[in-house]
BATORBA-721264 format. One record per residue: residue in three letters; x, y, z of N, C-alpha, C in turn. Coordinates in steps of 0.1 Angstrom, whole numbers, plus 5000, padded with zeros to 4 digits. Layout:
AlaXYZXYZXYZ
...
***
This chain:
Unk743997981436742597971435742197821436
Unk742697721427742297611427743197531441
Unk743997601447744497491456742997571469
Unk742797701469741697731479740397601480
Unk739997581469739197491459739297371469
Unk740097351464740597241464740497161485
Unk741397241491740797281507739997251513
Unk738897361504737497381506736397211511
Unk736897141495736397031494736496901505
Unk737396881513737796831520737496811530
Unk737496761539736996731555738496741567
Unk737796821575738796851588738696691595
Unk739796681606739596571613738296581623
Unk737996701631737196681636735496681629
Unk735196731617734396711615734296521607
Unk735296451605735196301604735096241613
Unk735596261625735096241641733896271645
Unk732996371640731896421639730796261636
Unk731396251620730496201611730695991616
Unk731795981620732295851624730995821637
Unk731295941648730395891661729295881657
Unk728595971649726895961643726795851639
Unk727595791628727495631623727395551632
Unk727995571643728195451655727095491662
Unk726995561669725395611673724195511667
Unk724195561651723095531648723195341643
Unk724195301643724595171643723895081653
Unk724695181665724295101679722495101678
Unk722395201678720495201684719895131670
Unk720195101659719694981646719994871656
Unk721494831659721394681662720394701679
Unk720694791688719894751696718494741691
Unk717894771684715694781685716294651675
Unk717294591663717294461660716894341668
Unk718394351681717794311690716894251698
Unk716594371703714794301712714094261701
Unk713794361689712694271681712994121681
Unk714294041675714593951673714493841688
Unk714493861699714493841715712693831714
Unk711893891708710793941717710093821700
Unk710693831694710093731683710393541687
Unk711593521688712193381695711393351709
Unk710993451721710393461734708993401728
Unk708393471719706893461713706693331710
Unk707993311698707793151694707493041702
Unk708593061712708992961724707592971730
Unk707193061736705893061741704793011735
Unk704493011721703592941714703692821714
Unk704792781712705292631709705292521724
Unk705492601733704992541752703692501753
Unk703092681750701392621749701092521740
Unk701092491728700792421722701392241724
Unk702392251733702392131737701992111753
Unk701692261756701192171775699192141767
Unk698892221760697592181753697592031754
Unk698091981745698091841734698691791747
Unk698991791763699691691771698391721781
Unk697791811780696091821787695391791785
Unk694891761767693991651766694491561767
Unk695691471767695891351767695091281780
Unk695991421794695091341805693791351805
Unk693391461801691791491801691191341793
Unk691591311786690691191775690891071786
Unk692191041792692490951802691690961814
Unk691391031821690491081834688891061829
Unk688591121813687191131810686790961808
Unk687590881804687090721799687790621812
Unk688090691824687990641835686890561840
Unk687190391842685990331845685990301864
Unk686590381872686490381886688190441892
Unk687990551907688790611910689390481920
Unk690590461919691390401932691590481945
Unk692390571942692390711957693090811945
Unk692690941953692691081949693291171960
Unk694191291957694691341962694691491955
Unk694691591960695391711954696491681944
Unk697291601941698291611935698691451933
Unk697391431932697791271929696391181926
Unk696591081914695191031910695490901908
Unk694790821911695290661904693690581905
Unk693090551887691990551886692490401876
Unk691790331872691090241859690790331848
Unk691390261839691090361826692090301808
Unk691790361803691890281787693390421788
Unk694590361786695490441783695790481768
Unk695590381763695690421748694390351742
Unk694290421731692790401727692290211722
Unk693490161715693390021710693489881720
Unk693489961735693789871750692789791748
Unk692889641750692289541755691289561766
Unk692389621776691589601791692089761800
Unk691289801807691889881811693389851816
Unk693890001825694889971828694990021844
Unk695890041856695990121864696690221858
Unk696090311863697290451860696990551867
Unk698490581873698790701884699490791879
Unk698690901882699291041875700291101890
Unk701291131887701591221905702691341898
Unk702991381910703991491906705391471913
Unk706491441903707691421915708191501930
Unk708591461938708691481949709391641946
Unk709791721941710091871940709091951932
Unk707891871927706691871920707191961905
Unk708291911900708592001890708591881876
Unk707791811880707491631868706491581872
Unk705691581860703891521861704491381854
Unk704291251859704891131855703391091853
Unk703590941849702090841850702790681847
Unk702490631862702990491859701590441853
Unk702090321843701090241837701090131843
Unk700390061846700389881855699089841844
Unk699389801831698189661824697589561837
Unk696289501832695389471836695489321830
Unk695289231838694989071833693589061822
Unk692689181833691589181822690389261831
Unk689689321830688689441834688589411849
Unk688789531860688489451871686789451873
Unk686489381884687189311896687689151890
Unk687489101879688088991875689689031875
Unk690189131865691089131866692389151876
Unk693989091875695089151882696089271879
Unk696389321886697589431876698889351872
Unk699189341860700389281856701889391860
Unk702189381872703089451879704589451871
Unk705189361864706089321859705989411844
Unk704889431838704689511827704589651830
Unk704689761844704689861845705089991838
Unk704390061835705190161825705490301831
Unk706290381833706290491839706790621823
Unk705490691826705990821811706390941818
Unk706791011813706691151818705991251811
Unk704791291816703891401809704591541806
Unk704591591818705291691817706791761831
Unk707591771815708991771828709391911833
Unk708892001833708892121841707792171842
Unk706992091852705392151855705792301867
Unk704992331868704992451877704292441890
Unk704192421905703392441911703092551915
Unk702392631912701292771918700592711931
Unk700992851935700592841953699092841952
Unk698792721959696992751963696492661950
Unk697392621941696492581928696492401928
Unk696092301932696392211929696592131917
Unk696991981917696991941900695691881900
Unk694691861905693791791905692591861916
Unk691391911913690591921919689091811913
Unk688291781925687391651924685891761927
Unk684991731919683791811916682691711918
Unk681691751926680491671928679091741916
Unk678591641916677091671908676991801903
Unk676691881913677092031910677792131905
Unk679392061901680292131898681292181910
Unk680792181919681192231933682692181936
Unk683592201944684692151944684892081960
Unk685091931957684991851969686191871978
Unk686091841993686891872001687991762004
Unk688791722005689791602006690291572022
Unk690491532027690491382019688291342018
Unk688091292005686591252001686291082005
Unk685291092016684890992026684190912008
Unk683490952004682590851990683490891978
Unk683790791974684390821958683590861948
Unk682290781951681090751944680790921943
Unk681091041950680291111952680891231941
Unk682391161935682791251925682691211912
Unk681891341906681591341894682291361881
Unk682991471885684091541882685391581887
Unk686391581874687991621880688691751874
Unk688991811879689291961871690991951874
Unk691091911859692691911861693592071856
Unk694292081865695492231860696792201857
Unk697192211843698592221840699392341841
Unk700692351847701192491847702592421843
Unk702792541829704392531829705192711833
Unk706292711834706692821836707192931824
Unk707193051825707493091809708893031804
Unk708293001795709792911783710893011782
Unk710593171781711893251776711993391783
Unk712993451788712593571795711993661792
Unk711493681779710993811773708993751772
Unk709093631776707793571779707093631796
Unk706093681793705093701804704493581811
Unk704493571826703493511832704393361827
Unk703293241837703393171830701793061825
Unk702192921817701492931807700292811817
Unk699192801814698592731822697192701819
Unk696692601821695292521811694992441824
Unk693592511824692892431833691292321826
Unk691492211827690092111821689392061836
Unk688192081830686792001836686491931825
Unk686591791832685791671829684891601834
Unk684091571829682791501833683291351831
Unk682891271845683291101848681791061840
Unk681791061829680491001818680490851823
Unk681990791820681790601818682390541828
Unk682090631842682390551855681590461860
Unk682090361861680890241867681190231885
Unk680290221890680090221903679790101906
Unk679689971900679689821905680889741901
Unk681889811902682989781904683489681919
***
């Protein structure tokens, strides 16, 4: 009787074969949904943390473009104006925003000023080149720079009057930071030319 008992209590091999696969089963599908959650949480971050720095690299130019005191030439994808690069500048500066030749780098050479033009020279020797942003994106049809007259309207290029733009509507595009990120990330500013002087 007690060795029947005894038997009883025990587990066959196949039903510990049973109980082994269920464990692993349910193992697997815990670490898989761990997984993506932890993937789709890192993708989020990454993605927050892009925007948040193509933001803060959009106003930088936006504030550069808005205290612009005259356009040199403009382009779709290229700007070279007068302007205060950092806020404690003496004298303006030249500064050319462009996109490297695989357009995947928004750069900006700095050239200082002797002293405001038309008095002033560009001190060529003191040139600065930064890099804004180092995996910009170009989107088909989107330029980095669109030129807006009185209206708002969007000027046609090449623009016969410089005089006649009011406005620059700049677009930054980065690409998504992580695979589990959607789309990618992208800020577009309109600025109003407030402190452009035209007797330049």
């Amino acid at each position: 009787m007690s060795r029947h008992k005894l038997r009883q209590a025990g587990f066959t091999l196949i039903e510990m074969m049973i109980a082994i696969t269920i464990s692993a089963l349910v193992s697997l599908t815990a670490y898989s949904i761990f997984s993506t959650l932890l993937n789709q949480y890192f993708g989020l971050q990454a993605d927050g943390s892009e925007f948040t720095n193509l933001a803060g690299e959009s106003q930088r130019v936006a504030n550069v473009v808005r205290g612009l005191t005259d356009i040199i030439s403009e382009s779709s994808n290229d700007l070279t104006v007068y302007a205060y690069f950092a806020p404690n500048d003496a004298y303006v500066s030249q500064i050319h925003y462009y996109l490297s030749a695989n357009a995947k780098t928004l750069y900006a050479d700095v050239t200082p000023m002797s002293a405001n033009p038309p008095i002033g020279t560009p001190l060529v020797a003191q040139k600065a080149t930064y890099k804004i942003i180092d995996n910009y994106y170009q989107l088909s049809g989107v330029p980095l720079f669109n030129y807006l007259d009185a209206s708002g309207a969007t000027l046609t290029l090449p623009i016969a009057d410089e005089n006649s733009i009011k406005g620059v509507q700049i677009n930054l595009v980065v690409p998504a930071p992580f695979p589990t990120a959607a789309g990618n990330q992208r800020i577009s500013l309109q600025v109003s030319l407030r402190n452009r002087k035209t007797n330049l």
